[in-house]
C-alpha positions, 0 to 999 in steps of 0.5 A: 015370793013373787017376782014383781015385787021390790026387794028391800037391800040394807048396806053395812060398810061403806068402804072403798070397795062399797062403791060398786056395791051401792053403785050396783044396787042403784041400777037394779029396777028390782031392789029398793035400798033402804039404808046405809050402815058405817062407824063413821056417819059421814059416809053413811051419809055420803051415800045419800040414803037413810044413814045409821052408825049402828047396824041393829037400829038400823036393821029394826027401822028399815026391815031389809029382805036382804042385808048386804054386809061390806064390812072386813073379816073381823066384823062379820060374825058380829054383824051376821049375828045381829041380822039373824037376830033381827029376823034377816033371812038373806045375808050377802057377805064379803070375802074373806068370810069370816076371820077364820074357818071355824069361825065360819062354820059357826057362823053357817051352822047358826044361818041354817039353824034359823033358816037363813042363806048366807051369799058370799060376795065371791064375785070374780067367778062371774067375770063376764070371761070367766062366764065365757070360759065356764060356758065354752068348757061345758059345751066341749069346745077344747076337748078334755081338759088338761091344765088352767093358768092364771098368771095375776099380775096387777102391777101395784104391788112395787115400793114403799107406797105400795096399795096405799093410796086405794086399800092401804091396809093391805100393807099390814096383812099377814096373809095377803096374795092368797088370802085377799087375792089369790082366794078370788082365783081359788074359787074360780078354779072351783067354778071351772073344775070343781073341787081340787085333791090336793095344792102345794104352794110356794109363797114369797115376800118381795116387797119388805115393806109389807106384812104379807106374801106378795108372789108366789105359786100354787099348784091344784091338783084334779082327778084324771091329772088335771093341774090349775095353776095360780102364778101371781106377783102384785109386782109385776104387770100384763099388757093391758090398759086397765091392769084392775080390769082382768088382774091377769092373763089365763090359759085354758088348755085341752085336747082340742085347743086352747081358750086365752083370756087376755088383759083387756078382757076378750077371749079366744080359741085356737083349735090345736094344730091352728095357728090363728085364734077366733074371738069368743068374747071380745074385749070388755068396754065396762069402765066399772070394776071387773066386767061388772061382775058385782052387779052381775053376782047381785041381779043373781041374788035377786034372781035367787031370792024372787025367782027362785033360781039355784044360788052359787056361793052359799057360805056352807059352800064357800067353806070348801074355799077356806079349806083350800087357802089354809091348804095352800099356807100349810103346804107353804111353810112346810114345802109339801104337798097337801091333800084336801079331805073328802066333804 
């Protein structure tokens, strides 16, 4: 592949969330969209691009090198199938990934069967302060560590109007904090600290108007005693001026120290003993979504596909996440603690 050449992106969905999605492409310099893909045509349209309300037609008149699929759970196997049919060999999909995990795994076992690559649009891991995180943790900043925190709190979560006027069908998921959310945070554990032993969860539902559980507590469990801890409540919120920007707070504690994410996006450290914290990231001045982690997860993909750089977040991969998230329902329902089975 040779890196000066332009990539072809085709979109299927278009969403609420779809807006960072064709934002982000707009402005890689490297990347041509070629078309949008929605049930309703009038917001294919609206995205000023060649507008189909049929995925295959759409996939046979633009040749995408890499379809981007922004569709919910229910649709993504019919779409992915299409696409390898079509001859697609680079697929970018949306979490959750599929509508369940054995589902998924058909789904990888026909990619790698055609020698497609499947991404998941698992995008939270490449928060700019996760990055920050990550990179601090592996030069050895606070020793060895011992426990992750992330309290999620985004405030929208209160009444009978809760989500509706952004993402209303949040209201009639079964699964909601974990499965929607919460699995944001799962894989950013993985990111920090590789994959966990065992979880035990403890989940609730406080707002009766909705379908799912709202709040609740998961513990991860590491070699060596390491624990991550996910405390999330959509009913309450942090001190920050844009609560969607981090979602929440975080801890990174170790023998040396401490690493604090806090709602506004910076990050710091305070040696252990020390009172007095310096900035290794200062705060976020994106107005976007997430510290633009959207882009930053797409220019990824793009370095992948022209320059053949490592990629994160392959669904065969990602498989690892959904063990984890029916983990945590499991020990839910039955107050235990589960171990997670050697890949």
């Amino acid at each position: 592949m040779t890196a000066d050449r332009m990539v072809r992106v085709a979109c299927v969905g278009a969403g609420y969330f779809a807006q960072f999605h064709y934002g982000s492409w707009a402005r890689d310099a490297r990347v041509t969209l070629v078309g949008s893909c929605s049930r309703d045509i009038a917001k294919a349209k609206a995205t000023g691009l060649p507008a189909y309300d049929d995925v295959a037609t759409m996939l046979a008149e633009t040749s995408p090198d890499i379809l981007d699929v922004i569709l919910p759970p229910v649709a993504h196997a019919e779409t992915i199938r299409k696409a390898l049919s079509a001859g697609v060999k680079w697929l970018i999909c949306q979490k959750p990934f599929c509508n369940d995990l054995d589902e998924a795994k058909q789904i990888v076992a026909e990619a790698k069967a055609v020698g497609a690559i499947i991404v998941v649009h698992e995008n939270f891991r490449f928060q700019p302060w996760f990055r920050a995180i990550k990179s601090a943790l592996d030069d050895g900043l606070i020793g060895d560590v011992m426990q992750v925190t992330f309290r999620l709190r985004p405030g929208d979560g209160q009444g009978p109007d809760a989500y509706l006027d952004r993402q209303p069908y949040f209201q009639q998921m079964e699964r909601f904090l974990i499965h929607e959310t919460g699995v944001h945070y799962i894989d950013t554990f993985r990111f920090l600290l590789g994959d966990p032993t065992a979880v035990y969860a403890d989940l609730q539902k406080l707002n009766p108007v909705i379908a799912g559980e709202d709040a609740g507590h998961v513990l991860l469990s590491y070699p060596n005693g390491v624990r991550a801890i996910l405390d999330g409540n959509r009913n309450l919120d942090h001190a920050a001026d844009n609560l969607r920007r981090t979602m929440g707070e975080a801890l990174v504690e170790g023998t040396r120290g401490t690493i604090t994410l806090a709602g506004d996006g910076s990050v710091s450290f305070r040696p252990f003993g020390a009172t007095e914290s310096v900035c290794i990231l200062p705060p976020d001045e994106w107005d976007g979504f997430g510290g633009d982690c959207v882009h930053a997860l797409q220019t990824h993909v793009i370095s992948g596909f022209l320059d053949g750089k490592a990629i994160e977040n392959e669904a065969s991969d990602y498989l690892m996440v959904i063990e984890i998230e029916n983990a945590i329902y499991k020990s839910s329902r039955s107050g235990s603690k589960m171990r997670l089975q050697d890949r």
